[in-house]
N, C-alpha and C positions, 0 to 999 in steps of 0.2 A: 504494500500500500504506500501510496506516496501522497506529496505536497503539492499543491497548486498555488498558486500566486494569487492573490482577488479580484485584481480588477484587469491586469494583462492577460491571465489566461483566456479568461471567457471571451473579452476583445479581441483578443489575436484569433482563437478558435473560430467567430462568429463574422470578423470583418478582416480577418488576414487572408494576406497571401499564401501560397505554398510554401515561399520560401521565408516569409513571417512564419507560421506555424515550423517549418525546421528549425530556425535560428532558437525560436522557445522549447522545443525539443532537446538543441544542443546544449542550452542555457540549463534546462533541469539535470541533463546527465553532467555536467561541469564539465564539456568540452570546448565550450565559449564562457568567458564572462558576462553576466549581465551588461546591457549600456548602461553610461555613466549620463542620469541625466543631469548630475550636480549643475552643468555650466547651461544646462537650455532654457531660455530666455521665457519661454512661455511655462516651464515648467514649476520655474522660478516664481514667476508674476502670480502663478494660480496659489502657490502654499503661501507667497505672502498676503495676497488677498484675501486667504480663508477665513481670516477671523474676523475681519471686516464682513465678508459675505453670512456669519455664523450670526452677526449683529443684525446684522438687515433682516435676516431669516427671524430669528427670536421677538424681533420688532413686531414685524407683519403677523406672524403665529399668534402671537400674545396679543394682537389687537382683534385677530379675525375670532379667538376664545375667550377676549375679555378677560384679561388679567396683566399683569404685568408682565415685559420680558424676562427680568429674573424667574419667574415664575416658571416660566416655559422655559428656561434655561437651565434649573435645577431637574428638571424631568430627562435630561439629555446629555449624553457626554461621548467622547470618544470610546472604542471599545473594538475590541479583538475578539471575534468567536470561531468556531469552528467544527464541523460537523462530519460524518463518516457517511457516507451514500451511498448505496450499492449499485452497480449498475452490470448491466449483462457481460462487462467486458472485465467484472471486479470491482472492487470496495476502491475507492477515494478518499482522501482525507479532504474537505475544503475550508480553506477559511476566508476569514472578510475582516479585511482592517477598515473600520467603518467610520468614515467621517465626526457622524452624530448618531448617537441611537436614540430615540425615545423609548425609555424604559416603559413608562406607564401602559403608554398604548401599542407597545410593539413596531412602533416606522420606524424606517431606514430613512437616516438622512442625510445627502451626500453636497457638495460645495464645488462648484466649477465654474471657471473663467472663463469664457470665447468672444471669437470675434465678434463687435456690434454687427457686422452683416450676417450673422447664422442666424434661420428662427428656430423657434423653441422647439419647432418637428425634426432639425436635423440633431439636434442633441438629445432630444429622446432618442432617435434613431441610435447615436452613435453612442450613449452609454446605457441603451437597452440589454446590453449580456452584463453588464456590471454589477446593475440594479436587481436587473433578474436573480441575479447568482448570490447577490450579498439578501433579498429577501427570500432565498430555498436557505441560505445558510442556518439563518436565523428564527425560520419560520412565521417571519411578517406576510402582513397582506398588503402592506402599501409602504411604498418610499418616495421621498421628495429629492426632487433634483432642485437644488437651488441653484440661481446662476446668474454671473453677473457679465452682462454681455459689452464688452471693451469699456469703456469708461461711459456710457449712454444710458441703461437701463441693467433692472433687475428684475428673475422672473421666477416664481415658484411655480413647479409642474407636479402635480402629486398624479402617481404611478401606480396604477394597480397591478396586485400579483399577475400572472400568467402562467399557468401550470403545465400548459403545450408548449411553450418557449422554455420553460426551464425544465419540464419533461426532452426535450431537443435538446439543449443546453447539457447537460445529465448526460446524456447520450456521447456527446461529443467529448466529454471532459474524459468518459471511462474510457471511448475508444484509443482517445490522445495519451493518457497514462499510461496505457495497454504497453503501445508504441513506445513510452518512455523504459519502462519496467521490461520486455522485450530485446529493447536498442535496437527497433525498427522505426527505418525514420518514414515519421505520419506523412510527408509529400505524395508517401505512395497511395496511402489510406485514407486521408482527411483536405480536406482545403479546396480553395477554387484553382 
């Protein structure tokens, strides 16, 4: 049984390439390094944003349920979980380094930066396996993508579960491990 990464795999799995899906292949068996994103400019901008973006969230939340931001802010915090899944191809370990969690009510809650020209349908689209895979981890039924789009707006998108995407999802992680656990590389097996 092995390790999946939270928010690359399921990306890579769901919107990579072949040779995307190899390189995270080569990356789990430790024949590659992970990339270093320490110096990427955008990568940069979104962690120093987050807290800033964690404010604007907790603002809005706390006014749309009437109470104070603290309030809504003591319900939530960062959090590591991680869960064992079986799937036809073998057992998985997953986990999700999770932005925010709301404990009370069970949401995922995640924080991202993009360009003021994306809308909100391309960023659902594009962290649709993130979202999916960090609420199977957890057993949520709903996650919020918060997002702060270049320096112009801010937009909360609340996410319902999907059981057939992350039944899909599931699928693809056990065949990809298969592959890792094997040392067959998934380009033959998996990807477009």
């Amino acid at each position: 049984m092995g390790k999946h990464n939270d928010a690359k795999t399921p990306n890579t799995l769901c919107h990579g390439k072949k040779d995307d899906v190899d390189r995270l292949w080569e990356e789990k068996l430790q024949l590659v390094e992970p990339a270093d994103l320490s110096e990427n400019f955008r990568v940069r901008l979104g962690t120093y944003t987050e807290d800033f973006n964690r404010k604007i969230f907790y603002e809005k939340m706390a006014r749309k349920e009437g109470c104070t931001p603290i309030q809504y802010e003591n319900r939530c915090g960062q959090t590591a979980k991680s869960k064992i899944v079986k799937t036809k191809h073998g057992p998985v370990l997953l986990f999700a380094h999770l932005d925010d969690y709301n404990f009370i009510d069970d949401v995922v809650i995640e924080y991202k930066h993009t360009s003021e020209t994306k809308l909100v349908r391309d960023v659902v689209e594009t962290y649709q396996p993130q979202v999916q895979h960090y609420m199977h981890v957890t057993n949520s039924d709903t996650a919020y993508l918060s997002v702060i789009f270049g320096n112009a707006r801010h937009s909360i998108k609340k996410i319902p579960r999907d059981p057939m995407f992350i039944e899909g999802l599931k699928n693809l992680q056990g065949k990809f491990w298969k592959c890792v656990v094997d040392k067959t590389r998934p380009s033959t097996l998996i990807g477009k």
